[in-house]
C-alpha positions as CSV (number, residue, x, y, z in Angstrom):
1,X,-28.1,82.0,-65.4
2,X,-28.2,82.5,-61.9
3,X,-30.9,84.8,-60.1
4,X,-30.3,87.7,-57.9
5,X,-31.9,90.8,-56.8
6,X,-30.8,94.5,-55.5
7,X,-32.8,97.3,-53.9
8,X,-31.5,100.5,-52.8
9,X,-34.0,103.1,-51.2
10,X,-33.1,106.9,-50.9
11,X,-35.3,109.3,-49.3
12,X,-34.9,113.2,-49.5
13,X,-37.2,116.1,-48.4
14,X,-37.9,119.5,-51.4
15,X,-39.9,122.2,-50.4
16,X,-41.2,120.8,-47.2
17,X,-42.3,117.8,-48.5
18,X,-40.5,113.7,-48.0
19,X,-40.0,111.7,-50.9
20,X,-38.7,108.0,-51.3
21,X,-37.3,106.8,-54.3
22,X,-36.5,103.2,-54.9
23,X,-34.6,101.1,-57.6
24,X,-35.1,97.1,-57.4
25,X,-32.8,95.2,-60.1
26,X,-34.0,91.7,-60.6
27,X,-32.0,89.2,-63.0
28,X,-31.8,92.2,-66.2
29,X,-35.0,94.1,-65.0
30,X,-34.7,97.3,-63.6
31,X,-37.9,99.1,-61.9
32,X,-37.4,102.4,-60.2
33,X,-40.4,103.9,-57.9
34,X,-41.0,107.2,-56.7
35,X,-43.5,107.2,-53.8
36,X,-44.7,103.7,-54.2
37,X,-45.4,104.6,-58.1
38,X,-43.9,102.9,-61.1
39,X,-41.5,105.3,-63.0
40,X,-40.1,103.2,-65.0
41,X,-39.0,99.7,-66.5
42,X,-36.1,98.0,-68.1
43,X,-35.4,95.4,-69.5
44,X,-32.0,94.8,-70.7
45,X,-31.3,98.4,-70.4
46,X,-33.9,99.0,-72.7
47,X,-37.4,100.8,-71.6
48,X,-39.9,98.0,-71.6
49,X,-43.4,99.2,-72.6
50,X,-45.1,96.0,-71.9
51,X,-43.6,95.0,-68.5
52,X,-44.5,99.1,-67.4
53,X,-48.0,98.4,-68.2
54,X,-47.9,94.7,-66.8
55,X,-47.2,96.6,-63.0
């Protein structure tokens, strides 16, 4: 299984005020981030209650 990683940033402004979303994939982990705070986690394209309370 080989390894691999992807992180896409986007960044928009509502009502006056910036914010930065962020998605990092990881092997079949997926963490997405709003602000620096963890939104959510998949694993396998399934939510992963465990690994979002391991963060």
């Amino acid at each position: 299984m080989s390894k691999y990683i992807s992180a896409t940033t986007a960044g928009k402004t509502v009502n006056g005020r910036n914010t930065n979303t962020k998605r990092i994939t990881e092997n079949d982990q997926e963490k997405d981030e709003d602000d620096g705070k963890l939104k959510s986690f998949l694993l396998d394209g399934v939510a992963d209650e465990e690994g979002f309370e391991e963060e």
